[in-house]
N, C-alpha and C positions, 0 to 999 in steps of 0.2 A: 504494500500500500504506500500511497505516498504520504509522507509525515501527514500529521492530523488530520486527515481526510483518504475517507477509505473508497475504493472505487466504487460506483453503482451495479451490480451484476444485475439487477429488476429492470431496467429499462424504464426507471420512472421520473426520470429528471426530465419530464415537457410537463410533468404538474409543476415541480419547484421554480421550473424557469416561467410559468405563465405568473404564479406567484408574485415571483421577483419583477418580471416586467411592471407589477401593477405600480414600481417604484419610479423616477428618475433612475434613467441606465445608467448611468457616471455615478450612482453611488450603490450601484447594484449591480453589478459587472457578475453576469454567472460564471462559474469555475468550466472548465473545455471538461467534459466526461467522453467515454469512448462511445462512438455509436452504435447502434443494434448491428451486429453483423453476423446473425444467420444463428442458426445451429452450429455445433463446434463439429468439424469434419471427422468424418471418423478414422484418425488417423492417428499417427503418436508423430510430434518433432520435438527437436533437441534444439536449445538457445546455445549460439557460442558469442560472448564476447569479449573483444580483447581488452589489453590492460589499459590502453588507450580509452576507452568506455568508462571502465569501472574506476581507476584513477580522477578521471576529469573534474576540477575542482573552479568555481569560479570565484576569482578574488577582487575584493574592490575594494574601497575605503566610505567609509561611512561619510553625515553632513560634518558628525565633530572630527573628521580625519582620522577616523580609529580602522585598522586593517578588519575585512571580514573574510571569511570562507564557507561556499556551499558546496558542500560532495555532490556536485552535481551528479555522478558516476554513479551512484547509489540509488537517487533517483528514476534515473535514465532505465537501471537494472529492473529494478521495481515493476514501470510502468512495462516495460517491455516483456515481463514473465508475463503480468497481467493481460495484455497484449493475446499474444500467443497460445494464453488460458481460455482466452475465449476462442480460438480461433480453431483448435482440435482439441479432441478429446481425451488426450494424452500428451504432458508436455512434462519435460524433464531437461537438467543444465546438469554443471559441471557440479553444481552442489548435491545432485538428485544420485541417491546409492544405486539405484535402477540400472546396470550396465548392460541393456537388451538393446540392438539396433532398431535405431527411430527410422518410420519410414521418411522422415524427410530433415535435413540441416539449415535453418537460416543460422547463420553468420552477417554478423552488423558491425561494420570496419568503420570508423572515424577518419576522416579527412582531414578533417578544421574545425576549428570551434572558435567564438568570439563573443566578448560579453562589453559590453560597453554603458555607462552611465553618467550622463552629462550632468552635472551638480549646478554648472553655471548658468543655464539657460531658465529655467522657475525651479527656486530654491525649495519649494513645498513639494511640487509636482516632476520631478527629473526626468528627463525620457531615458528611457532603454531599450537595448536592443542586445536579443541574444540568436544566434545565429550558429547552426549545426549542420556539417555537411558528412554525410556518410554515404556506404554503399554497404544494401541490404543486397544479400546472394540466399537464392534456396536452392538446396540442392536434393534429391532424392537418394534412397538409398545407398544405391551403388555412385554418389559421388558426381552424379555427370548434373551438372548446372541446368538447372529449369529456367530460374530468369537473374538478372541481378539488374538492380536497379539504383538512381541516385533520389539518396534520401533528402532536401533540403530543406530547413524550417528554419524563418527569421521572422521574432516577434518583435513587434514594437508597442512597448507602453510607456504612459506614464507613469512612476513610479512615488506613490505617495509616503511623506513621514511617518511615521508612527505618533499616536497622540499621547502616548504614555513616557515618563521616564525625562528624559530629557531632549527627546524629540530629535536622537542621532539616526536611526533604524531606521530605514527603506522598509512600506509593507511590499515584500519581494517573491514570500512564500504563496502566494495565487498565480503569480506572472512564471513563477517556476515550473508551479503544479501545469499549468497550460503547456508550458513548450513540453514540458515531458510528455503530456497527454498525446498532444499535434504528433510528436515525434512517432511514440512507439502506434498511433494510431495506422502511420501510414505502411509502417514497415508491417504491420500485420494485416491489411488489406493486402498488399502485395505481395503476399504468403498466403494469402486465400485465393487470391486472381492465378495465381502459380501454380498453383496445388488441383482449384476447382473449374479454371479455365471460364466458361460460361455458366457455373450452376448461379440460378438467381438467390438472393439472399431472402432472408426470413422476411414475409408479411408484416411483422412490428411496428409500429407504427417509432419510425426514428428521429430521436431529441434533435434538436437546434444545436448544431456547434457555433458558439460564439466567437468571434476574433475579438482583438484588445480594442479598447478605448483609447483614440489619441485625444477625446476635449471629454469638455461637458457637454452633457445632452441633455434637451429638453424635451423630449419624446416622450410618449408615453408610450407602449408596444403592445397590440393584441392583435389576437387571430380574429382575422376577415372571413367570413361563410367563403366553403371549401367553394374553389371553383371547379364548374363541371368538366374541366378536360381530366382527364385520367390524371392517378397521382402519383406521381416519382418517389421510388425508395429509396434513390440515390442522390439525388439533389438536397441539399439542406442549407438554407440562409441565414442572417441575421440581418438585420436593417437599422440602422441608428441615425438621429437626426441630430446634425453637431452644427451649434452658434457659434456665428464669427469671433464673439467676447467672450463665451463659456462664463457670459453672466447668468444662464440659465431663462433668461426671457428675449421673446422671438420677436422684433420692431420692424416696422412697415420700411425697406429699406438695407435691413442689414443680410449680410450673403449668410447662406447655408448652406449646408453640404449634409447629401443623404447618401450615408456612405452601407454599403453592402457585400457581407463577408459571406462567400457562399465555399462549400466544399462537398468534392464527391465522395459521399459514405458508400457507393459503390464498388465493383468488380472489375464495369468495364470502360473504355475512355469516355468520357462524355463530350460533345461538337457539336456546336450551333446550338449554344445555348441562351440565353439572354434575358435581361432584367429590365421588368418596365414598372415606369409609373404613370398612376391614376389618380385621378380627385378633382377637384373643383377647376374650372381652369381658369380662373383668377389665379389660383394655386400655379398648377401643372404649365401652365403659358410661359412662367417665369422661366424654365429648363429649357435651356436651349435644344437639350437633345432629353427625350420623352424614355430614349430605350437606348440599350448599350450590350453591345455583344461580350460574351463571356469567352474570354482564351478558353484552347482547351484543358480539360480538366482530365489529369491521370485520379487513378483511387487513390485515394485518399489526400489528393492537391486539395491547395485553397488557394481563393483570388480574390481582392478585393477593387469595388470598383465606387467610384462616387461619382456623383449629381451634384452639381452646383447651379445654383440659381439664387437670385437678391428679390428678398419677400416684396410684395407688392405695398403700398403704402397701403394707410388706413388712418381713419379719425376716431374710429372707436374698434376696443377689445374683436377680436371677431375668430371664432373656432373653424379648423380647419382639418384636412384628411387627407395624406396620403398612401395609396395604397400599394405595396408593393408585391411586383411577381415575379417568381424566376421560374422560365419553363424551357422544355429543348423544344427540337423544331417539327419535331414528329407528335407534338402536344402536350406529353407530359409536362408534369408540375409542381414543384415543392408549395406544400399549403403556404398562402399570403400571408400578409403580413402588412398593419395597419399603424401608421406611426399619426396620433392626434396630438394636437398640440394648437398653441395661443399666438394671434400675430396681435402685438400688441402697437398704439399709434408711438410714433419717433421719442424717443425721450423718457417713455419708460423705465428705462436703466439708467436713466441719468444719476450718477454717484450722488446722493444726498441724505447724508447719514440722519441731518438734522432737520429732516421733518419725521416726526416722532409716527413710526407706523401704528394703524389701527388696532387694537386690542385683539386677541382671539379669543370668540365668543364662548362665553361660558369656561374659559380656565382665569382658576382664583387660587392666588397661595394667600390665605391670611395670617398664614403660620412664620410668612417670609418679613424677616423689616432689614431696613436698610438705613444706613448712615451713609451719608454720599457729603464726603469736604472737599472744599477745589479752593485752595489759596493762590491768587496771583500776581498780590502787589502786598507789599511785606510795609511795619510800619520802620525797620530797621534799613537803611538803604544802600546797607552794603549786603543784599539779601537780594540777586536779581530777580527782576519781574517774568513771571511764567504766562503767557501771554493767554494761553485758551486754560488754564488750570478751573478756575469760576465757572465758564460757560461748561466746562466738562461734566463740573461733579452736577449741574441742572440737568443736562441732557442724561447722560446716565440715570439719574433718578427717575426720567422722565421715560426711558427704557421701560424699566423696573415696573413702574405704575400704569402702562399700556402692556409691551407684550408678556411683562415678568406678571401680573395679575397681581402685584402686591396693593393692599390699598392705599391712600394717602397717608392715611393715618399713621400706619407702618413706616414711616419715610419720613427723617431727616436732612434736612439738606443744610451745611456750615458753610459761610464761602467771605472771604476777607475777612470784613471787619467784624464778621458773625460767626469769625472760625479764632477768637480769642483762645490763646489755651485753659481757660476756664468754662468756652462752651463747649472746648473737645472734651472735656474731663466730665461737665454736667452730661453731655449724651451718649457718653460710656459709662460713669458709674451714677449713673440717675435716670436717667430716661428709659434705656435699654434693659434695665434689671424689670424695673415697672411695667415695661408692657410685653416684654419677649417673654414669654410661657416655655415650658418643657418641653424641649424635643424639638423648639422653635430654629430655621434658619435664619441664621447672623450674614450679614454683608458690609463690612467698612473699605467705603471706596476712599483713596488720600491722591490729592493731584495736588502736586506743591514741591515743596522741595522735603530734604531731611539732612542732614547731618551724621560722620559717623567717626567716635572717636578712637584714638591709635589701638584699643583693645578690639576694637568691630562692632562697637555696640551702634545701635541706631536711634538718632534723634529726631522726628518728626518737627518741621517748623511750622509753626502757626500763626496768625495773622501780626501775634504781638512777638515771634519770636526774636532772638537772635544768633548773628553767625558766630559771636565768640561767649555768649554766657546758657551755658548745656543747662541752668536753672528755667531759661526762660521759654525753652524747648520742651517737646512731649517724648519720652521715652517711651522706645518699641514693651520695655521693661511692663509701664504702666498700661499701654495697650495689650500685654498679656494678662495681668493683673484683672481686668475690666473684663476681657473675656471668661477667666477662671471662675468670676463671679457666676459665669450664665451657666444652664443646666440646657442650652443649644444643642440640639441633633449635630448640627453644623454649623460650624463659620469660616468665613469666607472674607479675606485680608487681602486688598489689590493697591497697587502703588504705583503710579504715574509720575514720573518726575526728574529732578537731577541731585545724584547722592553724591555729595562732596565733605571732605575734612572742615570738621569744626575747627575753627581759627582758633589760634592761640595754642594751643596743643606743640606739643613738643613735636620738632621737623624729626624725621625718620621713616624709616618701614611702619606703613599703616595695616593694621589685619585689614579681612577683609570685609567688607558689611555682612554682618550676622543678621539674617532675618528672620530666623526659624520661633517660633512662638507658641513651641511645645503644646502639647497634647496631640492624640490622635484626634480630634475633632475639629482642627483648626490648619485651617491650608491658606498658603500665601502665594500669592500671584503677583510677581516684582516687575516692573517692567523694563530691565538692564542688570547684566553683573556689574559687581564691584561697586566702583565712582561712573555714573557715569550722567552725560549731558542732559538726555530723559529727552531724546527729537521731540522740535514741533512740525507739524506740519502746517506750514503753510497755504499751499493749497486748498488742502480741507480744514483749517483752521480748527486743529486737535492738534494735542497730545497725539504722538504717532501712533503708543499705544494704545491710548484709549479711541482711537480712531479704530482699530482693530478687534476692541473688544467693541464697540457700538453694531461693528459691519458684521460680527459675529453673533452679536446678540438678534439679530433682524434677520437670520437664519442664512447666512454665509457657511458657518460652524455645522452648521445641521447635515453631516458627511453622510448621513443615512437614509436621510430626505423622509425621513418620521412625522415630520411637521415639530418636533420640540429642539432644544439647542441644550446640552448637557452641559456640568461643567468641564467633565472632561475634555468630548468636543470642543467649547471654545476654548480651554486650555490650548489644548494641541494648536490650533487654528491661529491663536493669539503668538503663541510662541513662533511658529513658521512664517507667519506672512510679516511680524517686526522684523525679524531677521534678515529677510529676504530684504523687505521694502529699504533697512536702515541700507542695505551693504549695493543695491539696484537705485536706488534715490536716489541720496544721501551720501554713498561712497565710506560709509562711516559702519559701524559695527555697534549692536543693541543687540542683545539676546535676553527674552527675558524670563524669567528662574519661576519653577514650581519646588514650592518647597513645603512638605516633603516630596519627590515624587511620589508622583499614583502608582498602585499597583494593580495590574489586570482584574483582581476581585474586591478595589476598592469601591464602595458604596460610595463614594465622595463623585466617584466617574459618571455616574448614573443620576446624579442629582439634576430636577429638570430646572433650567434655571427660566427659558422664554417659551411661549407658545407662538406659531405664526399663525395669521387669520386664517392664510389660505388654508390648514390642514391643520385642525384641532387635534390634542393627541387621541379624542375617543374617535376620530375617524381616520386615523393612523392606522395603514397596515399592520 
């Protein structure tokens, strides 16, 4: 099997892929399974592969420069027994005690291999591309060569962060699981076509093999009433509808591409094959070309082909259909395939974090309260001014009380001359004890600056603070203090800003800022290591990070497309696109710290922090 995910032998993966369709495909990518292919021959063969196979190992370096290595070799073996398992009814290798002669030898020789993964091109989203050339040989009993053929398979994906930990980790192990699949797929059709010449394969009705994702999609995929030509057992598609900004909405105006991954689950070559589209012809008029001939297809090849076309304008929302077909010229047909989706009027996407989205209907935390402080002009004046800090901690709150469902009432907001360190201190250990209940979620957002002295400890400034007297400053100390008080399920500690040496401190080696704020039920979300400047962005007139936590909270984050935004999700999401945007802007380096990291079965990851209107979470898949 291949690591955590065991093959299908049932032949039931067109339920979990209609399933999965009912998602956005860009965060529901099915995993590649082997197609139905017939009954197992009745016959025995024997696997040979060489060290070249079972050696092969790919190496690459992580986002934080750390070396990795996958036994590819291992894999490869794997899918390939499984392969071959289906493929006769007898199969036996060099590990099998079995020493009776097999009627028939495939042997699978490597050529080349190549793994590549660009880090510099989108920091979150990297492309890769992995690429295997071999030569599959069958041979029959006595030796003498039935066919031998070249094996090629070059995937390309993007390859996404991890949202746990420290956000170094490529998710790598899907993109693997596929090339293995694609791989020993084709080598064991071609062991069937060798062996069975023309016998036709099993009646089954067989799954969709998916190719990768290179954007985001906005589609949504279901099956179209069968059409009446005869149905192909050997033809199987996918269809994806990918946006020119992989902002995930479709504008009157902007190019699309309908891109279509078809491959032969068949025996024998497929020729004159081709893929059309239907639908509205406001729609369909926009494609220059309606239909697109299919290379030809050996067993188990894939080809992918797209449709480009620029939507038609529009002054209001308007739904729309395209239907796709791939059939050969003799009639046959792989069942259709319906990509629906929204052409929305120009402007829709327009980046504008700060009009605060519409609530989603009927979700309410009342159990959530927040404290949201944004200092941006200090009364000390060697304390420089944080330009969007104020208008931050407003909008954020204003998040919170729309899509987070928290009430007003729940929600504090401090900001200059109302973020005295006496009204931080009244709305940590006064307010917050008084109206947070057990089990209640805590959130203290700080957009301002802080201070940290030569031992590491962290000083928060406040409106009355200063740069050289740590009395007139709030300590992380007292912010842990004020938490320890609450008997909070959760809390939730985020920091926007620029952390520099408290003046007057003795010149030397400074630790490093200590954030950590003990207990397991208190997690911090820092927006930079160490010292650092805490970007504004200009442009969008934020904090860099809190721009990223707003873009996430409005269901950017939401990598599952649930309709909710966890905090793990924006965790991960907040972490990778600062990162990316400080070092692509900026030119400059921001990475910013979860502390402690989550772990895989942390409850903290799971926490729902917003709802989006379009897709409440009771109407979540």
């Amino acid at each position: 099997m291949i690591r955590g995910k065991p093959f299908d032998r049932r032949g039931n993966s067109a339920v979990r892929w209609i399933g999965c369709a009912l998602l956005f495909l860009a965060a529901c990518v099915k995993h590649l399974e082997f197609p139905p292919m017939g009954d197992p021959l009745p016959a025995s063969a024997k696997l040979e592969i060489p060290s070249s196979i079972r050696e092969l190992t790919i190496r690459y370096s992580n986002s934080c420069a750390q070396p990795q290595e996958i036994p590819l070799g291992d894999r490869l073996q794997e899918a390939l027994r499984e392969g071959l398992h289906r493929t006769f009814n007898t199969t036996f290798d060099e590990n099998t005690s079995d020493t009776s002669d097999p009627d028939y030898v495939i042997q699978v020789d490597l050529v080349d291999s190549s793994f590549d993964l660009n880090k510099e091109v989108l920091h979150d989203r990297a492309p890769a591309v992995l690429q295997l050339n071999a030569i599959a040989r069958i041979l029959d009993r006595k030796g003498t060569l039935l066919r031998q053929t070249d094996i090629k398979v070059s995937r390309h994906e993007r390859l996404r962060l991890e949202q746990l930990s420290r956000n170094c980790n490529y998710m790598i192990e899907p993109f693997i699981h596929d090339t293995v699949i694609d791989f020993a797929t084709r080598v064991s059709l071609n062991a069937r076509q060798a062996v069975a010449g023309d016998a036709p394969l099993s009646s089954a009705e067989p799954s969709p093999i998916p190719g990768a994702s290179l954007g985001a999609s906005a589609s949504v995929l279901s099956e179209a009433p069968h059409s009446p030509a005869s149905p192909s057992h050997a033809l199987r598609f996918k269809a994806l509808l990918l946006d020119e900004n992989s902002d995930l909405i479709l504008e009157g105006g902007e190019h699309v591409r309908v891109r279509v991954d078809i491959i032969n689950t068949g025996t024998k070559l497929i020729e004159n094959a081709s893929a059309t589209l239907t639908g509205p012809s406001a729609v369909i008029e926009q494609f220059p070309a309606k239909t697109l001939p299919i290379p030809p297809l050996q067993p188990g090849q894939t080809k992918s082909l797209e449709f480009i076309a620029t939507l038609p304008p529009t002054k209001q929302a308007q739904q729309a259909a395209i239907h796709v077909t791939v059939a050969e010229s003799g009639g046959a047909s792989a069942p259709p395939q319906v990509l629906q989706f929204t052409i929305q009027p120009p402007g829709t996407g327009t980046d504008d974090v700060n009009r605060i989205p519409a609530p989603a209907p009927g979700f309410h935390q009342p159990q959530t309260y927040l404290v949201s402080i944004g200092v941006g002009a200090y009364r000390d004046p060697k304390l420089a001014p944080r330009r969007y800090a104020a208008t931050d901690a407003e909008t954020f709150a204003a998040y919170f009380q729309s899509l987070g469902g928290v009430p007003l009432s729940n929600i504090r907001i401090l900001q200059n001359q109302k973020a005295l360190r006496a009204d931080l201190h009244e709305a940590l250990f006064g307010w917050l004890p008084q109206h947070a209940a057990k089990d209640a979620v805590v959130i203290v957002y700080f957009s301002g600056q802080a201070m940290t002295t030569p031992t590491g400890d962290i000083l928060l400034a406040p409106y009355d603070g200063s740069a050289a007297d740590s009395k007139r400053l709030y300590s992380l100390t007292d912010l842990e203090s004020a938490f320890a008080r609450l008997q909070a399920k959760q809390i939730i500690f985020l920091f926007d800003g620029m952390v520099s040496r408290l003046r007057g401190d003795a010149k030397g080696k400074t630790a490093s800022p200590r954030w950590e704020l003990g207990g397991g039920h208190t997690l911090a979300l820092i927006g930079g290591e160490d010292l650092t400047t805490g970007l504004e962005d200009d442009q969008h007139r934020h904090g860099l990070f809190t721009y990223y936590l707003l873009k996430g909270l409005r269901g950017e984050a939401d990598t599952n497309r649930n309709g909710t935004v966890t905090f793990g999700e924006l965790a991960g999401y907040v972490r990778q696109k600062v990162a990316w945007a400080a070092k692509t802007q900026f030119n400059q380096e921001q990475r910013p710290l979860l502390i402690p990291p989550l772990k895989p079965d942390d409850q903290a990851a799971s926490l729902v922090l917003t709802a989006l209107p379009s897709l409440t979470p009771s109407e979540a898949p």
